[in-house]
RORO-112274 format. One record per atom (N, C-alpha, C): x, y, z; residue in one letter. Coordinates in steps of 0.1 Angstrom, whole numbers, padded with zeros to 4 digits, always signed. Layout:
// residues N
XYZA;...
This chain:
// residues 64
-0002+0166+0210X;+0007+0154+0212X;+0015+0156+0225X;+0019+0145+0232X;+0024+0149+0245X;+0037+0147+0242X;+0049+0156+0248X;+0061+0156+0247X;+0069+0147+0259X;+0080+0147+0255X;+0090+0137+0268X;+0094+0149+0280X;+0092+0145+0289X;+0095+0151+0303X;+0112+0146+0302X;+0114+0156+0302X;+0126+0150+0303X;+0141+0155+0316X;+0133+0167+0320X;+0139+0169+0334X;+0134+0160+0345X;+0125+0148+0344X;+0120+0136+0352X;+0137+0127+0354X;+0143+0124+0343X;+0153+0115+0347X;+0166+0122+0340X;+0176+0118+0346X;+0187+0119+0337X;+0198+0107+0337X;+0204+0110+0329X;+0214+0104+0323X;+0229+0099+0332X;+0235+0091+0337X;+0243+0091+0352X;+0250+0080+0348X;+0260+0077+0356X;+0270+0060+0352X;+0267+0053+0365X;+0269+0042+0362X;+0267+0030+0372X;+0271+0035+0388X;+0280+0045+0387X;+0282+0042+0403X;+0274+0052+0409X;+0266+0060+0406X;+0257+0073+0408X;+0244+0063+0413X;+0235+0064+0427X;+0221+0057+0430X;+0213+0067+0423X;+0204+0066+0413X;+0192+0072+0412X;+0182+0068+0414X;+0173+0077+0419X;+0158+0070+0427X;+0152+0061+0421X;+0154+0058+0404X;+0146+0051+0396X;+0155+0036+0400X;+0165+0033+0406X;+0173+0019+0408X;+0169+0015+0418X;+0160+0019+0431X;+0164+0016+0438X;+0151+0009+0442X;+0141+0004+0431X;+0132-0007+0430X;+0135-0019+0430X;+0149-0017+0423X;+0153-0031+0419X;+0172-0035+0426X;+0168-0031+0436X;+0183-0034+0441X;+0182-0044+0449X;+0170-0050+0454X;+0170-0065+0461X;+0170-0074+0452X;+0167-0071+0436X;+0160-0082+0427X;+0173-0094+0418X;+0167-0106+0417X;+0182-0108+0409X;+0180-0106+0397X;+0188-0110+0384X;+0188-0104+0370X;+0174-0114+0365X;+0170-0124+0368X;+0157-0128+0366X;+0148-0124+0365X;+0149-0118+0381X;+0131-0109+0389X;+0131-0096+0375X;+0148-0090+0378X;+0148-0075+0368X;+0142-0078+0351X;+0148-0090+0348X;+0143-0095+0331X;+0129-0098+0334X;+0121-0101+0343X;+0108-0103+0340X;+0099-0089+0340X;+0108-0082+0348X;+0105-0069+0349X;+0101-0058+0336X;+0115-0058+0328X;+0115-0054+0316X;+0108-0063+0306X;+0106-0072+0304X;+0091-0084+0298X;+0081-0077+0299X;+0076-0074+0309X;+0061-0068+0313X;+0062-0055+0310X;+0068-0044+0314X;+0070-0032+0309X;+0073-0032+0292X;+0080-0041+0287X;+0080-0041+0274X;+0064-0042+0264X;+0057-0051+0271X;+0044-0058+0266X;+0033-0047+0270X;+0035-0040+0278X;+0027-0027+0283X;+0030-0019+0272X;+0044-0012+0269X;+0045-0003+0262X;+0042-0002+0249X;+0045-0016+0241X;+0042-0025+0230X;+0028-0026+0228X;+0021-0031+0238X;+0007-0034+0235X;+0007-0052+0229X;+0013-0061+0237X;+0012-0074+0230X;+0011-0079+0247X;+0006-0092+0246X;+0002-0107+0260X;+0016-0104+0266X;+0017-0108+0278X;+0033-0106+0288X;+0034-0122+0278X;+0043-0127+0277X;+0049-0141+0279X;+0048-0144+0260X;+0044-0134+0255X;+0038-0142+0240X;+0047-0125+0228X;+0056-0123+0226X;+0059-0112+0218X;+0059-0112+0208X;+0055-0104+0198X;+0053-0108+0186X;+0068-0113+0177X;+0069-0119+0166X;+0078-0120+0161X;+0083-0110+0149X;+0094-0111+0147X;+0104-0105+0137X;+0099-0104+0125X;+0096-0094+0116X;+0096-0101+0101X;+0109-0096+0093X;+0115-0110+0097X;+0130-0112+0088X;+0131-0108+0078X;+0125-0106+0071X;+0125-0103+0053X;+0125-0095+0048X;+0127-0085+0058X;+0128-0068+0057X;+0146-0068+0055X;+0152-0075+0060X;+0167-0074+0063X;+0171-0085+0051X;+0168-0092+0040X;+0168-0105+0035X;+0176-0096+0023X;+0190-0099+0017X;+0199-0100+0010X;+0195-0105-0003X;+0187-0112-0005X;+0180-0121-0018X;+0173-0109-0027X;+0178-0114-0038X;+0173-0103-0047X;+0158-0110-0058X;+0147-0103-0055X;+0136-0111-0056X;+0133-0108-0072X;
């Protein structure tokens, strides 16, 4: 099973540049949200534009 690399990135606050930001420092919050859309649907395994839906009913208060 493969493990997380995890001396690859670390952990930093906003005012720190790390190399992983600096893809997206021309982009506006649009270009970046379509960004995370596509990388979501890759990681996910579902169509860019189409995500699967919720099943609410897991969280449902109603006693059956």
């Amino acid at each position: 099973m493969y493990k997380l690399d995890r001396t690859y990135s670390a952990s930093g606050n906003l005012f720190e540049k790390k190399e992983e930001v600096t893809h997206y420092l021309g982009m506006s919050k649009e270009e970046i949200g379509k960004v995370f859309a596509y990388l979501n649907s890759v990681s996910f395994n579902y169509t860019f534009g189409n995500p699967p839906e919720m099943d609410k009913s897991a969280f449902s208060m109603r006693k059956m």
